[in-house]
C-alpha positions in Angstrom: 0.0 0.0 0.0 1.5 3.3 -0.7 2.6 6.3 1.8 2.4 10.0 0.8 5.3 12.6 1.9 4.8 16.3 2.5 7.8 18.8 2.2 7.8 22.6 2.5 10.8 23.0 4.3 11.2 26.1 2.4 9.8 27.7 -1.5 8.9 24.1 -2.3 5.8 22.5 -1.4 6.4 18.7 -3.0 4.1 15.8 -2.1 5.3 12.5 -3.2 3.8 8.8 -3.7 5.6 5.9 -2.7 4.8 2.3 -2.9 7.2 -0.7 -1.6 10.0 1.9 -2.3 9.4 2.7 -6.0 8.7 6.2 -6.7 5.3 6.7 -8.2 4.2 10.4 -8.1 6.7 13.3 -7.5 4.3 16.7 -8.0 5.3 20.1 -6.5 4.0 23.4 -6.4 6.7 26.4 -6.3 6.8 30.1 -4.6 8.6 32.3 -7.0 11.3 34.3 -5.6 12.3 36.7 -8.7 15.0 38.7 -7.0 14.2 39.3 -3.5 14.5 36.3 -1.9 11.8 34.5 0.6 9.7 36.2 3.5 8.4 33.4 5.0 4.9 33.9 5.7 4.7 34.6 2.2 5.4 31.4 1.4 3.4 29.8 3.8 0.3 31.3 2.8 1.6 30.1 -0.9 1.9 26.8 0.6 -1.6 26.7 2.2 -2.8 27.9 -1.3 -1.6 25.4 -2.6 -1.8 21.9 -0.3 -4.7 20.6 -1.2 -4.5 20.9 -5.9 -1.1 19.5 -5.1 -1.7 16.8 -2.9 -4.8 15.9 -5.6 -2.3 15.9 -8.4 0.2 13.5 -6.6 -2.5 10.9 -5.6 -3.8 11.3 -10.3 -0.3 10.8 -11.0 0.4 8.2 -8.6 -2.8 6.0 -9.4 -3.4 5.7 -6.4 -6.5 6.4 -4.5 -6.7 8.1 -0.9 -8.2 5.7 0.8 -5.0 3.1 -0.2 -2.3 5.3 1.6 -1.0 3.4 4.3 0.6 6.6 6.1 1.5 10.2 5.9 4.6 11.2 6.2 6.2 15.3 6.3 9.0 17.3 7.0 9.5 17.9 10.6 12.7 20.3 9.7 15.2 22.1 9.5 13.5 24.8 7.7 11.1 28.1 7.7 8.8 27.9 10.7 5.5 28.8 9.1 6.1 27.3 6.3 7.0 23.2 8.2 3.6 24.4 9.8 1.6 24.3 7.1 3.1 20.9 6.2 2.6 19.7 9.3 -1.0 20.8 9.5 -1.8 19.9 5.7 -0.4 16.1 6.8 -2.0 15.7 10.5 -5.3 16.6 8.3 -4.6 13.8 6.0 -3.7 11.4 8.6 -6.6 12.0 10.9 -9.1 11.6 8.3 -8.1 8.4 7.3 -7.0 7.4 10.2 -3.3 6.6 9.3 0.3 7.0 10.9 1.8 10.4 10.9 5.2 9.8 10.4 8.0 12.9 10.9 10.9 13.0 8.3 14.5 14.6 8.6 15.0 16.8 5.5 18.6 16.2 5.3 17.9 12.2 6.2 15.7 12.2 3.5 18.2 13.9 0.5 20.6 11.5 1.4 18.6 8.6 1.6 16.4 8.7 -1.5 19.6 9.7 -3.4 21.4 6.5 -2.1 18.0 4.8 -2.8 18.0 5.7 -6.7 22.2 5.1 -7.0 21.8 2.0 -5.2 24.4 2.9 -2.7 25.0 1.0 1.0 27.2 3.1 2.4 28.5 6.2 1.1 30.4 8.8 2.3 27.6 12.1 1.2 27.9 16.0 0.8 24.7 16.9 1.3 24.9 20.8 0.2 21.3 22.6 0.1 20.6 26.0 1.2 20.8 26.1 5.1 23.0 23.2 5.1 25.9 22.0 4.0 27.2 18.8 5.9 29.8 15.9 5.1 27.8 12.9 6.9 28.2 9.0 7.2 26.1 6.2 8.9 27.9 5.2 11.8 28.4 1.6 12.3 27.8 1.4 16.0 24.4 1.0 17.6 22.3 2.7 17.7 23.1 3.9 14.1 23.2 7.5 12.8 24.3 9.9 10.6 27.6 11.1 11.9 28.3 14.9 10.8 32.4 15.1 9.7 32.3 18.5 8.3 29.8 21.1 8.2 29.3 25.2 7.3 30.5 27.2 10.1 28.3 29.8 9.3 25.4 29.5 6.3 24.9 26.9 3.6 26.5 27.3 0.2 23.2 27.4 -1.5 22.2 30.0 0.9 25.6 31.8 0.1 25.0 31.7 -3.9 21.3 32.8 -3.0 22.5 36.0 -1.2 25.2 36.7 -4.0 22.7 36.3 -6.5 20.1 38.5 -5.0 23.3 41.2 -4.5 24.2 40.9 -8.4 20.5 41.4 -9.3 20.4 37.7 -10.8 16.5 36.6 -11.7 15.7 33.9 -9.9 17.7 34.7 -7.2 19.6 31.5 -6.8 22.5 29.7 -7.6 21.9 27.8 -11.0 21.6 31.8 -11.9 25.0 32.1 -10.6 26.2 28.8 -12.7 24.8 30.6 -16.1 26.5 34.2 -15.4 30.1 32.2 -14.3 30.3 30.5 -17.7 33.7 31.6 -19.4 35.0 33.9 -16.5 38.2 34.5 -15.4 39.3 33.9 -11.7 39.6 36.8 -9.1 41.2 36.1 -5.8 38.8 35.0 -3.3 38.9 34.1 0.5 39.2 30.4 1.0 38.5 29.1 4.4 38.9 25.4 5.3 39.2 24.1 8.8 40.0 20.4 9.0 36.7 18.7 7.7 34.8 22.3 7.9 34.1 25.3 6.2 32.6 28.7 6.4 31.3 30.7 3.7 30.4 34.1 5.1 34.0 36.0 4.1 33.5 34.8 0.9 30.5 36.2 0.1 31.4 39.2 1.7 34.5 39.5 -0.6 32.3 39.2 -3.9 29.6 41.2 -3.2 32.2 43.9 -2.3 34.0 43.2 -6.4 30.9 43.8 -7.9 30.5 47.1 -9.8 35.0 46.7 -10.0 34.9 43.7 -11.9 32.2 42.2 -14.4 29.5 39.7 -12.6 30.5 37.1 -14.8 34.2 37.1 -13.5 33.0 37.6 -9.7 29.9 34.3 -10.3 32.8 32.5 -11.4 35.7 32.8 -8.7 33.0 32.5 -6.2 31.6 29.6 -7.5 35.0 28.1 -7.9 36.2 28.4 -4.7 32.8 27.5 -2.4 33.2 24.4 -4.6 36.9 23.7 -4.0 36.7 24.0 -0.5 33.6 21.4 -0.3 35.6 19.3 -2.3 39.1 19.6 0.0 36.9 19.0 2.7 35.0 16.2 1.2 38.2 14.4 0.4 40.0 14.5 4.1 36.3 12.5 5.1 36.3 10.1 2.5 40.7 9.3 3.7 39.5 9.5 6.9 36.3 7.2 7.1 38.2 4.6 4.0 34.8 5.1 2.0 34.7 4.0 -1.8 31.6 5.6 -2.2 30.8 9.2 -2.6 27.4 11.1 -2.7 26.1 14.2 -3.0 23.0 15.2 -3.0 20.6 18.5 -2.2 19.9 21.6 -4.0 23.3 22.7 -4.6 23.7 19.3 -5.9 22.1 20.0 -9.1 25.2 22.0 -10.3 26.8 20.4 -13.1 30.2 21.8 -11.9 30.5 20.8 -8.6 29.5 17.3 -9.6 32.0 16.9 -12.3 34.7 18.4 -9.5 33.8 15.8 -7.0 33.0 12.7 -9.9 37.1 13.8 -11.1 38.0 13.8 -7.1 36.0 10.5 -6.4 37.7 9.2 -9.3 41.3 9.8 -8.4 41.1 7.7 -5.3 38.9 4.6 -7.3 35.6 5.5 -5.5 32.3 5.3 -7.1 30.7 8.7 -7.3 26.9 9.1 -7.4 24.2 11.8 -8.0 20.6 11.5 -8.0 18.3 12.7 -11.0 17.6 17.1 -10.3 13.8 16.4 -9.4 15.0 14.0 -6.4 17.9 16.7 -5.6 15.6 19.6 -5.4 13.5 19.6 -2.5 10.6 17.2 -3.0 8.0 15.1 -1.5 9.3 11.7 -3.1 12.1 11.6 -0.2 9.9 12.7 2.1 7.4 9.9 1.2 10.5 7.1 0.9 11.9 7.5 4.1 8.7 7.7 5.9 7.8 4.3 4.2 11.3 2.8 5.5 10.6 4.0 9.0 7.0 2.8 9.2 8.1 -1.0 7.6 11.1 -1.0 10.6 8.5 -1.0 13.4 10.1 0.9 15.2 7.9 3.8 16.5 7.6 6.7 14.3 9.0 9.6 16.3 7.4 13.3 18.0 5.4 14.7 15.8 5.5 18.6 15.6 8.1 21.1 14.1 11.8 21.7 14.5 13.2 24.2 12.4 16.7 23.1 13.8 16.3 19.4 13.1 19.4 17.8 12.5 20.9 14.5 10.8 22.9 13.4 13.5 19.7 13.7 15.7 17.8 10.5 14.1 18.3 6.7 15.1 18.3 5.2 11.8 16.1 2.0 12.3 15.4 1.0 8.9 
């Protein structure tokens, strides 16, 4: 029987259908940004707006009729506070009505596992890389199991960093594969490059390109920026993978649709005979596929199904992995 999954963490209000772990309805409604960014009740009220034609659509793709789903599952956090709420109140609905487990989902769980899911991968080494996060994370292999965080932003997430450029150079959308278009062909600038161990930290840079634009052409700026944010996740990336002996390497989130920083880490990956993998944009992007999948693989582990409610802090490193 299948399970639905709610996520609007953030612009993206995805509900996914899942059925014995194949993907069978991946539909999404999205808040447009342009070039100011996201005020967050905005895009709540978008999401509430939108909940109910979107959740319709998923169940027509999918097949499958309402009264088949087996559970509900959403996105507990990290994210925007009003927005998780209206996830969380759009999925309690569901649930309650027909009378099924509500089941709470880690965002950043959920990247990594439905992008290990579709790469058939058992244990990599991932970079998940979004917007507020950016985190090098393995399963642990004592009990009981969760994803251990090597490396993480010291400050914001690289997605959020190219979001904040973008906005700054007047880019439309205001987002990084904006960013990717305007670097094509530039030349490098000096930039600030700041790599601590297994972490990094973003701020500085950003700081230094906003401050070039105007003195040198966006293009050249996009490209240095974009350049170094991805070297340093790669330096990083590479002292886990030596450090944990992992032959597999994933990366997955947002940020991870960028053609460039996946042909960086593939080339890395490759120079130390590890298998690199990537999942497909539409399961990179934030989605309710993932959200559905790993709500499906903790109802089938009996395990409980965890507090319900919001935390816009959630971590990875905060879930016992029982499936």
């Amino acid at each position: 029987m299948p399970v639905l999954g709610i996520e609007s963490s953030a612009h993206t209000f995805g509900v996914g259908v899942v059925d014995n772990g194949k993907i069978i309805a991946n539909e999404k409604s999205m808040y447009s940004i342009g070039t100011g960014g996201m005020v967050p009740g905005a895009v709540a009220e978008f999401h509430a707006s939108n909940a109910r034609s979107t959740i319709s659509s998923a169940l027509a793709s999918s097949g499958a009729s309402i009264k088949e789903l087996e559970a509900v599952g959403y996105t507990r956090g990290p994210g925007l506070g009003p927005c998780l709420r209206v996830g969380l109140l759009a999925a309690s609905t569901l649930a309650a009505r027909l009378g099924v487990p509500l089941i709470p989902v880690n965002h950043g769980v959920a990247h990594i596992e439905v992008a290990k899911h579709v790469c058939r991968m058992r244990d990599p080494l991932a970079l998940y890389v979004s917007g507020g996060n950016s985190q090098i994370v393995a399963l642990s292999s004592s009990r009981p199991r969760r994803y251990t965080v090597y490396g993480e932003t010291l400050d914001i997430g690289v997605g959020n960093m190219l979001d904040v450029f973008a906005r700054s150079a007047r880019l439309e959308p205001a987002w990084g594969s904006s960013v990717a278009k305007v670097a094509r062909g530039g030349s490098y600038v000096e930039m600030p490059y700041t790599v601590k161990g297994m972490d990094f930290a973003f701020a500085g840079l950003l700081t230094k390109a906003t401050s070039l634009l105007g003195g040198h052409s966006t293009k050249d700026v996009a490209y240095s920026l974009q350049e170094t944010a991805f070297s340093m996740l790669c330096e990083a990336t590479e002292r886990a993978m030596l450090l944990t002996g992992r032959r597999e390497l994933l990366t997955c989130g947002g940020v991870a649709q960028s053609s460039r920083l996946r042909e960086m880490l593939g080339s890395m990956a490759a120079s130390h005979h590890a298998r690199f993998g990537v999942a497909d944009n539409a399961l990179n992007a934030d989605n309710g596929a993932m959200i559905a999948l790993v709500a499906e693989k903790i109802m089938r582990s009996g395990s409980g199904y965890g507090r319900t409610g919001i935390n816009q802090r959630d971590r990875p490193d905060s879930v016992i992995v029982t499936w």
